[in-house]
N, C-alpha and C positions, 0 to 999 in steps of 0.2 A: 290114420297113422297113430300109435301107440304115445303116450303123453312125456313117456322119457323110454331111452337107448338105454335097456339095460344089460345087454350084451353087445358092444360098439364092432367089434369083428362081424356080426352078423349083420350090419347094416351097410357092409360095403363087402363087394363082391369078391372071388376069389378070382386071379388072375393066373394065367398061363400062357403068355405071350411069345408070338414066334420069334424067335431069335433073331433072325433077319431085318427086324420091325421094319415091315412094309410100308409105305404110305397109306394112312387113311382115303378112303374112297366112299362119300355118300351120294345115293341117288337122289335126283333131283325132286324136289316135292312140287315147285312151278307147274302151275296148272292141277295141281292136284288136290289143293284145300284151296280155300276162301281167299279173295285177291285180301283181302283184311288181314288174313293169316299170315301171305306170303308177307305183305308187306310190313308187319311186327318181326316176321323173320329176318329179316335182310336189314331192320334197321337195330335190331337187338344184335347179331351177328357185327352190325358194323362199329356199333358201340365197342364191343369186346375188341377188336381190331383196334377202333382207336384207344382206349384205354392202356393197351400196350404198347403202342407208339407212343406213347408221351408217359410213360414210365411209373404206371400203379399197377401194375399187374404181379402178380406172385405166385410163379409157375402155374401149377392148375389148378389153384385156390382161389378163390373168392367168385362173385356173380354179378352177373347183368341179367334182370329178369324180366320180361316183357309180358303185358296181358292181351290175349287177344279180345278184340275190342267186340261189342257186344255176346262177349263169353265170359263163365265162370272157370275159364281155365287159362293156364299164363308158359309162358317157354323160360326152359331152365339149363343151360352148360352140363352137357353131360361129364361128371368127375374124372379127370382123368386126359382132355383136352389143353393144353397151351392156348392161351389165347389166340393165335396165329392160325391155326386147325380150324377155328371156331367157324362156319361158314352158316346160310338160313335153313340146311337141311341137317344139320345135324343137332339144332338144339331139343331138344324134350318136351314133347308136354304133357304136363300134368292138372292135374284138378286141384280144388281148393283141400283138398281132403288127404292129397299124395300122392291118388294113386296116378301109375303112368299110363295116359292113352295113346299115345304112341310114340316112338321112338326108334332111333334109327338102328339097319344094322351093321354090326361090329363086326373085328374081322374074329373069328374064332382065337378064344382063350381072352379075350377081350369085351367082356359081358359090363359095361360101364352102366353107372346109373347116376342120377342125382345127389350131390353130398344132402344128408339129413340133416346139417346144420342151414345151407343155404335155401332149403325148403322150410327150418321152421320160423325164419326171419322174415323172408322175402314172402311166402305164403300168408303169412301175419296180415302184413302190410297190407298184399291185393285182396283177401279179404273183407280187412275191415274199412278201405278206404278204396274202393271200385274206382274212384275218380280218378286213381294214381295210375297208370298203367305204365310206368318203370319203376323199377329199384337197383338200384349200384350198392356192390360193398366191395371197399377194397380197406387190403392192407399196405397201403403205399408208405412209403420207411416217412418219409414227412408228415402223415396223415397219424400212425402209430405214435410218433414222439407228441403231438398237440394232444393229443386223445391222452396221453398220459401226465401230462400237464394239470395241474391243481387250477391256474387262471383258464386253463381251455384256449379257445381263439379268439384274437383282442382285435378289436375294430383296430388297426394301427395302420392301415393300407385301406384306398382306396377298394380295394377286390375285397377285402376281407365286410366292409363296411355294406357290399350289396346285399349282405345276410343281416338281418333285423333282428334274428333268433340264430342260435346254433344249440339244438337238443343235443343233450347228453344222456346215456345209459350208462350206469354204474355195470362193471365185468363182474355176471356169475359164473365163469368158468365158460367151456365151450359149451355154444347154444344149441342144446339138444333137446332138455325139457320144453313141453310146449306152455307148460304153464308161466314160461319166461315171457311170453308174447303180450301178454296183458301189460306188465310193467312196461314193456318195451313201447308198446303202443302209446300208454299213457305219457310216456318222457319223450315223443315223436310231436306227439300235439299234432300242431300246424306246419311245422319247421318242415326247410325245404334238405336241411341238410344235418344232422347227427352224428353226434363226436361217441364212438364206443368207445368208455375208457378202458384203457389197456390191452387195446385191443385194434381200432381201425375207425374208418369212418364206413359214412351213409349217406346215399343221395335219394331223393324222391321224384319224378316229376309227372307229367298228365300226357307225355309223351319224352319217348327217347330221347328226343334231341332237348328237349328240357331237363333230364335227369342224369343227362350227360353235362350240358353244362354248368349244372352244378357241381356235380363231383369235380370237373375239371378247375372251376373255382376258387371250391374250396383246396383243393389239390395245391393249387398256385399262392393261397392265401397261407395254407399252414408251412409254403417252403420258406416264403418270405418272412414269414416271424422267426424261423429259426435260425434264419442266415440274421437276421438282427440279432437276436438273443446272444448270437455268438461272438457278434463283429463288435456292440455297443451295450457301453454301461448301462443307457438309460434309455428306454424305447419313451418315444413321445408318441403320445396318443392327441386328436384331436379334441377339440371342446363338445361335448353332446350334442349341442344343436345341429354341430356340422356333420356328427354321425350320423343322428336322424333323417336330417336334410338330404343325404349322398343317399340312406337305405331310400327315402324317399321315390329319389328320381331313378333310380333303379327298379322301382315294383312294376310288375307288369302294367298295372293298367294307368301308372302315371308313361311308361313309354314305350312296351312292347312286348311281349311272352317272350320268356328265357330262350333260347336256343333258335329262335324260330330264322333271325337273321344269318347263324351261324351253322347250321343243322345243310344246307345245302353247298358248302362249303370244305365243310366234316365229311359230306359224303363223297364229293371229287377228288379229296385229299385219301382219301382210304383207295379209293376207285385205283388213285397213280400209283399207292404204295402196295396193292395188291387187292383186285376186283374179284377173287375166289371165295370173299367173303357174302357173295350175291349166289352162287351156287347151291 
């Protein structure tokens, strides 16, 4: 892929959609790639499903990207989808590189493809850190207002306090240059979750159901500082030790990988509110 969009028209498709707009219809990929594959499908698909149940989604903007696990290549929301749509046959994959190795098909005048912003974020990442195999960005209106915040997100809540770190990236406009990705990476470090300012956040994890409950987290973390910001003169913050202490007994290996408890739970709750996301 080219290091910057220098004609932005040309990187997203030309549409001519039947007027009727039929319902989308993808064939079933099950049994047809690697049980590894399907199953990064259906739990990346199920991500997308719950992220808009619980209200961070933004029409058919932002990603959940999944890597297929001993591969150099990762599944990406084809542009153009509502989270709802999202099901394990129709997400993209592509290489570390861009290009598409397969991809599902559309109904005629409807030639979707990958936003070039979400690929040049999210391709970053499962590049240069193989060990992550999800990534979350959303613009969730709660996520948007902390991220634009000078103090960022305050340990002021116990939820808020399970993050030790909250990286930040300074906004250079929309992410299309790839030569963003270095900086990006660098302001990522270790952190499991990243405040883009002026812009959104960011989740990491080494599986779905880890990089979901992250984002979900912090989700809940940045709503609750701003219902205080709003309600109260003076936000009381706990004393450091007790900060530490709380990030503590939350790390994994003082009491159990992120999502791991919840992640089977997440998945019967999507199953009741709509199981087409396993298609």
């Amino acid at each position: 892929m080219k290091t910057e969009v220098s004609d932005l028209r040309k990187a997203y498709p030309e549409l001519a959609p039947d007027r009727d707009y039929p319902p989308l219809k993808f064939k079933s990929l099950k049994g047809k790639v690697s049980a590894a594959e399907w199953e990064a499908r259906v739990d990346c698909a199920c991500a997308y499903r719950l992220v808009r149940h619980f209200g961070m989604d933004d029409l058919i903007y932002n990603h959940v990207s999944a890597r297929i696990p001993g591969a150099e290549e990762f599944l990406l929301n084809p542009f153009g989808l509502m989270y709802d749509e999202i099901c394990a046959s129709a997400l993209i994959k592509v290489d570390l590189a861009g290009r598409v190795l397969w991809a599902p098909e559309f109904p005629q005048g409807l030639p979707y493809q990958f936003n070039p912003a979400g690929f040049v974020i999210h391709g970053a990442i499962h590049e240069a850190k193989p060990e992550l195999h999800c990534v979350i960005h959303t613009h969730s209106l709660a996520g948007m207002a902390v991220a634009s915040l000078g103090k960022g997100l305050l340990p002021m809540t116990q939820t808020a306090m399970r993050f030790d770190k909250v990286a930040t990236h300074d906004y250079e406009g929309v992410v299309l240059g790839m030569e963003e990705r270095k900086r990006l990476l660098a302001n990522l470090g270790d952190c499991d979750v990243m405040l883009l300012r002026n812009h959104g956040t960011l989740a990491v994890g080494k599986t779905v159901a880890q990089a979901f409950n992250n984002i979900y987290r912090l989700e809940r973390a940045c709503r609750s500082q701003l219902l205080a910001m709003n309600a109260a003169d003076q936000i009381l913050l706990p004393p450091r030790d007790v900060i530490e202490k709380t990030h503590h007994l939350y790390k994994p290996e003082t009491r159990r990988p992120y999502g791991l408890l919840e992640w089977p739970a997440m998945r019967r709750l999507a199953d009741r509110l709509d199981s087409s996301y396993k298609n």
